[in-house]
C-alpha positions, 0 to 999 in steps of 0.5 A: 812118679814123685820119686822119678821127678827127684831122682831126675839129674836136673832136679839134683843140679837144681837143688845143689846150685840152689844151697850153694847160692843161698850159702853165698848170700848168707856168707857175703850179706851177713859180715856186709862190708868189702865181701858183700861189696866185691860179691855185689860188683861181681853179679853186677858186672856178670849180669852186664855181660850176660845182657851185652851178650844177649844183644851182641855187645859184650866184645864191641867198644860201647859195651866195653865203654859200660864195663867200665863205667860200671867199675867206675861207678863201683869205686865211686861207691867204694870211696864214699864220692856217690855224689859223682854218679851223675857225672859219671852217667853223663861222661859215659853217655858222652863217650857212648855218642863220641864213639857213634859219631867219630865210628859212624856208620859202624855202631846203630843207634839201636847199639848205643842206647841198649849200652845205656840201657843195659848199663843202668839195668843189669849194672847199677841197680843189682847194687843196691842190695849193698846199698841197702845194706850198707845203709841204716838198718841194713842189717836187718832191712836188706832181706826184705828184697829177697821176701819181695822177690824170692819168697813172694815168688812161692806164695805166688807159685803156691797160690796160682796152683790152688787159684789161679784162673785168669792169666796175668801175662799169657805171652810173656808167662803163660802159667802165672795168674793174676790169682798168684800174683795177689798170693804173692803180695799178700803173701810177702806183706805178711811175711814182712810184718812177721820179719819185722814182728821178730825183730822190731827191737832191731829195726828203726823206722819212722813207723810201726816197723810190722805196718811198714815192712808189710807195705814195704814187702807188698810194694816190693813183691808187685814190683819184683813181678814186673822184673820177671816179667821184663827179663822174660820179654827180653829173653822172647825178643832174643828167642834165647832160654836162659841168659848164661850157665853160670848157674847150673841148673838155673841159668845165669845171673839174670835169670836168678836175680831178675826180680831182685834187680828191681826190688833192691832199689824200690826197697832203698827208696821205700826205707828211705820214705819210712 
């Protein structure tokens, strides 16, 4: 029966798809600079798509008009100015509402808004693992987003089996349980402290670096469940499985990164407080 389930063609595709991304993290986070950058731009504008897609935007102007306020964004990141991002935002709603009105009735409003939506979405806020690791400390600091998201994912997995009774989201997510979601804080809380115990002499905060990377990692871990649980909402809306292949085995960007998408910048923010 076990043997059965790891012979299965899926599990292999899984598994494969699964080394290769954690290869392609290691290879871009840990050099960091204009690998991790271009890398980081790429799910960005990949998980852009894969949204647009979902709510028939990825062809029609508003979504190209995102596509490139996101490059736009980018390159602002890339040359040092992230002080027009606002501006930026500001232009592109603008243009977005300049193409509503001069093309009425073609676009909806509903069109417009998800544009925005998606934009800040699957757009801007996957870059801040860059930002993260472009930032003081970063070397170091940038893994807690995958302890948050990846790595309380299984202490939650591991504690809803032994645990779980009451359920937590019984539409969106039927098999998670509020059991494993405690499992999932606690969990990524110690693995933070345990992080930051190995490499206190690394990591400079205004605190005792274990005190806060296990309230960074605990924050970031209830956090990331609100992210799964969003992309799921998403997807159940649209009656669609996965958001894209481009991950055999997986699904697309934006099922792989859902979490990582709203952990990256509440540990921004959460470093920045400590």
């Amino acid at each position: 029966m076990v043997l059965s389930k790891f012979a299965n063609k899926s599990f292999f595709t899984r598994l494969i798809s699964g080394i290769v991304l954690v290869a392609l993290i290691l290879v871009t986070i840990i050099p960091g600079g204009n690998i991790l950058f271009f890398f980081n731009m790429f799910l960005s504008v990949a998980a852009l798509y894969e949204l647009y897609k979902v709510l028939g935007l990825e062809n029609k102007l508003p979504g190209i008009t995102g596509y490139i306020a996101l490059i736009v964004y980018y390159a602002l990141i890339y040359i040092g100015k992230e002080d027009y991002v606002i501006t930026l935002l500001v232009v592109f709603l603008i243009c977005l509402l300049a193409e509503y009105v001069f093309m009425f009735p073609k676009y909806k409003t509903e069109e417009i808004s998800n544009a925005i939506m998606c934009m800040l979405y699957g757009g801007i806020l996957l870059s801040y693992i860059y930002l993260v690791r472009n930032g003081e400390n970063g070397t170091y600091l940038v893994w807690l987003i995958f302890l948050c998201s990846w790595a309380s994912d299984t202490c939650a997995y591991v504690a809803g089996v032994a645990f779980g009774k009451h359920k937590m989201a019984p539409v969106l997510s039927p098999k998670k349980s509020v059991e494993g979601a405690v499992g999932g804080v606690v969990g990524a809380a110690a693995l933070g402290a345990i992080y930051a115990a190995v490499f206190s002499d690394k990591i400079n905060l205004s605190i005792n670096p274990v005190i806060a990377c296990a309230i960074i990692c605990a924050i970031g871990a209830l956090i990331s469940m609100i992210g799964d649980l969003a992309a799921s909402a998403i997807k159940r809306n649209h009656d669609i499985k996965d958001y894209g292949k481009l991950i055999p085995g997986h699904g697309g960007i934006m099922d792989r990164f859902d979490s990582v998408i709203y952990v990256a910048p509440i540990i921004w923010i959460l470093i920045q407080l400590f």
